[in-house]
N, C-alpha and C positions, 0 to 999 in steps of 0.2 A: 108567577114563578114558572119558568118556563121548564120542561121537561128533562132538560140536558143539566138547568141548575138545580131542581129534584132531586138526578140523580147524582151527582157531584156531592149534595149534603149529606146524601144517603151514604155515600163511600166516607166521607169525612165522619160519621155519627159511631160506623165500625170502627174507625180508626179512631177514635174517643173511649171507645167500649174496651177495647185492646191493653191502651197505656193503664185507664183504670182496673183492668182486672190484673197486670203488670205487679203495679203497686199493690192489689189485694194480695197478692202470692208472693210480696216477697216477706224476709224475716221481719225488719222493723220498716213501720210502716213511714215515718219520716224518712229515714235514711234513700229508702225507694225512690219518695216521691223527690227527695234531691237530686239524685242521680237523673231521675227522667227528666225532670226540671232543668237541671248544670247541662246535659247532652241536647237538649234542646236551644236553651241558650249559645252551646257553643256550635252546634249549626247553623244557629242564624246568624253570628259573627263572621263564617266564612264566607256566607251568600250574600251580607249585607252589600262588602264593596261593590257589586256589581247592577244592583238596585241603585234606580233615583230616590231621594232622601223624601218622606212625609212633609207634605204643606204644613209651615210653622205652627198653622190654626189648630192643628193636632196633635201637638207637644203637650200641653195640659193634661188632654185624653189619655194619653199614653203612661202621665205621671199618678193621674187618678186612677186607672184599673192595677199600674204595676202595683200599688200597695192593696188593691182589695183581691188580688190575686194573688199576693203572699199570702191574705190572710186565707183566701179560698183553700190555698195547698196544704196549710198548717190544718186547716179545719179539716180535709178532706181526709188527710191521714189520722185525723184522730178518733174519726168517725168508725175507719177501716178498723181501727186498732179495738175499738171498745165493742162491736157488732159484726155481722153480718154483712156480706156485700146486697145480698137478696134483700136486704131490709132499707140498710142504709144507702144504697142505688137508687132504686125506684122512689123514694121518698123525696132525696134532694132534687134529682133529675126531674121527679112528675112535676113539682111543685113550683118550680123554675120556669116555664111555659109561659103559666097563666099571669106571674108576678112579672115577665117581661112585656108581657101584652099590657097591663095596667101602665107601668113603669112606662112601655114608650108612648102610650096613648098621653097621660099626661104629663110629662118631660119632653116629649120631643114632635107630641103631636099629630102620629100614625092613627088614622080613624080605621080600624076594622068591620067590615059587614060583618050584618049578624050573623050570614052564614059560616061566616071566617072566627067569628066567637064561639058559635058553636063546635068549629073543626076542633079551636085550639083546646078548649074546654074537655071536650071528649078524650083529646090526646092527655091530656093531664088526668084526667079520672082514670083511663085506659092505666098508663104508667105508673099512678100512684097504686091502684089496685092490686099490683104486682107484690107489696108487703105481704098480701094476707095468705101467699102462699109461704109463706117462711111460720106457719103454724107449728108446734112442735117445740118453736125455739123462742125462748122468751126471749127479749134485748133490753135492753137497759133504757133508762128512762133518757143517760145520756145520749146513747147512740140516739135517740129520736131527736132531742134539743140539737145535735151538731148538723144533722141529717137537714132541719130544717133552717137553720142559720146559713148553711153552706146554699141551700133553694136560693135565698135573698142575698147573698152575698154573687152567687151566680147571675141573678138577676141582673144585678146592680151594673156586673162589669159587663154584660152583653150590651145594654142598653149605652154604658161607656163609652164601649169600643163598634158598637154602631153607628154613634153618630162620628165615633172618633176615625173609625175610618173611613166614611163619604168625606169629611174635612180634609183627610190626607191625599185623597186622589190617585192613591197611592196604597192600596189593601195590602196587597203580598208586604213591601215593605215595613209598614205598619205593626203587620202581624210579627214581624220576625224582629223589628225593633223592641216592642212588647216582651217575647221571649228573652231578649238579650239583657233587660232591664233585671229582669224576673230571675235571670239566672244567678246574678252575681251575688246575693247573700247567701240563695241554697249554696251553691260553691264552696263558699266559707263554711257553711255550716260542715257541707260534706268532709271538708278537708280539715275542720276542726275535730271530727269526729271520729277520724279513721288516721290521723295525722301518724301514730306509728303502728298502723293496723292497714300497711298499704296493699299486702298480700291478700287479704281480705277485700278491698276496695277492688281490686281487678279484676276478681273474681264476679263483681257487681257490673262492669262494664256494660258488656254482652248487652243484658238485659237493659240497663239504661240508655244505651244508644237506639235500640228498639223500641220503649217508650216513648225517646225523645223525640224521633222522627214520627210515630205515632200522632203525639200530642202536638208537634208544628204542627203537621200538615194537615191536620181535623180543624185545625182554630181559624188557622190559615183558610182555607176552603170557608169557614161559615162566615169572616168578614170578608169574604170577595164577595159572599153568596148574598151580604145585607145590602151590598151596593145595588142589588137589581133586584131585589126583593124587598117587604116591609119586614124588621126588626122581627116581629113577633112570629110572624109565620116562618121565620128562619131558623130561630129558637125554637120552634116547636115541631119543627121534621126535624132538626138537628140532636131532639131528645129522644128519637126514636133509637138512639145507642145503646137505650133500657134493653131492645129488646135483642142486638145483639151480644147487650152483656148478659143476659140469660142464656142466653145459646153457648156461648164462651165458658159462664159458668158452670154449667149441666158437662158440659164435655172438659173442660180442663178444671176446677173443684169439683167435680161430682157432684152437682146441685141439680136439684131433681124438675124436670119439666114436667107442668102438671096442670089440670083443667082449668086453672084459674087462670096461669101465665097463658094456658089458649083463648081463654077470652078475652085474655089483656090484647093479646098480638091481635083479634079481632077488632078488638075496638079501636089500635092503632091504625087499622090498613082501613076503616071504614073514615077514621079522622084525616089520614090520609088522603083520601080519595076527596071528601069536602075540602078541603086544602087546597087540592091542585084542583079541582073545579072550578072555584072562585079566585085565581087568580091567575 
């Protein structure tokens, strides 16, 4: 991974952290993640024409993550709804790493050095340790079960839409085709649900075109970023968005930055550093 695509994932990881704290702050947590979802699908509708279309070989791909990606969105909102972002963030996100490194070692056959097990490993203990500063506040047993469903369900569609977009040849495309899929039921839902409640729904706009452009253009970035990179070690700088959804957190909910999340950001920039060493 070369320095320039580093930093590239690095921008795209803030821009993941952003749409999710979006949806943390808004009233219902479904309705959010529709609106960021519908605004993102309808940007990539208008950039589509202009883009050459994905190698056929990657139509499958596309039709296998859009459904584990509705299911991603449904889970992600429900996780926000019942917990904690501080809780149920670093849990899904840490734990998502390591289970795409397993996932594409054997599915798709990416051999990692040890020292590149180790980057990614640390990056996941670093990020998952991030829970234990949400001391104080108990969470529910569910908020942990969705926290780690959504880990494996994340997994599942990286390792998807990795191999799914070196077949396309064609990433950006790809990516924006993926959103446009992904938009059309939130849509429905949105507009089933604000259908005479439209005064309300504009008022949601704003905020979901910001998400939406947000959440393209972070996905976008990480399948260009797997084309010249191995899947896992993409997914695993790509989770460093933990830490700037802590940062985000602490300044826009008032979520307290604390000796734990400094050792967490420690153990990230040191996984970091093994990361881009070994590759």
């Amino acid at each position: 991974m070369s320095v320039g695509v580093l930093l590239v994932v690095l921008v795209g990881a803030l821009l993941h952290a952003s749409w999710n704290l979006l949806v943390k702050a808004g009233r219902n947590k479904h309705t959010a993640t529709g609106i960021i979802y519908g605004s993102a699908g309808i940007l990539s509708a208008l950039a589509l024409p202009f883009l050459a279309a994905p190698a056929r070989a990657s139509w499958p791909y596309l039709g296998a993550s859009t459904v584990t990606e509705l299911l991603y969105g449904v889970v992600l909102a429900a996780a926000y709804r019942a917990g904690d972002l501080s809780h149920a963030y670093p849990l899904m996100r840490g734990t998502a790493p390591l289970l795409v490194a397993i996932g594409s070692s054997v599915w798709v056959g990416e051999r990692l050095s040890r020292a590149l097990w180790i980057g990614v490993v640390l990056m996941s203990l670093a990020l998952i340790s991030m829970i234990f500063d949400a001391r104080g506040r108990r969470q529910s047993a569910s908020t942990t079960g969705l926290a780690i469903l959504n880990a494996f369900l994340i997994a599942t569609y990286t390792v998807i839409d990795g191999v799914g977009a070196r077949k396309s040849g064609q990433p950006v495309a790809y990516s924006l085709w993926l959103f446009a899929f992904i938009a059309v039921p939130w849509i429905i839902f949105v507009a089933a649900r604000y259908r005479q409640r439209w005064a309300d729904l504009r008022r949601e706009i704003p905020i979901g075109l910001a998400g939406g452009a947000c959440s393209l253009a972070s996905y976008t970035v990480a399948l260009w970023a797997v084309t010249r990179a191995p899947i896992a070690v993409v997914a695993a700088v790509r989770e460093t968005s933990i830490l700037f959804g802590a940062l985000l957190g602490m300044v826009f909910l008032r979520e307290r930055l604390t000796w734990v999340r400094g050792l967490a950001i420690l153990g990230i920039a040191i996984a970091l550093a093994i990361i881009r060493l070994q590759c």
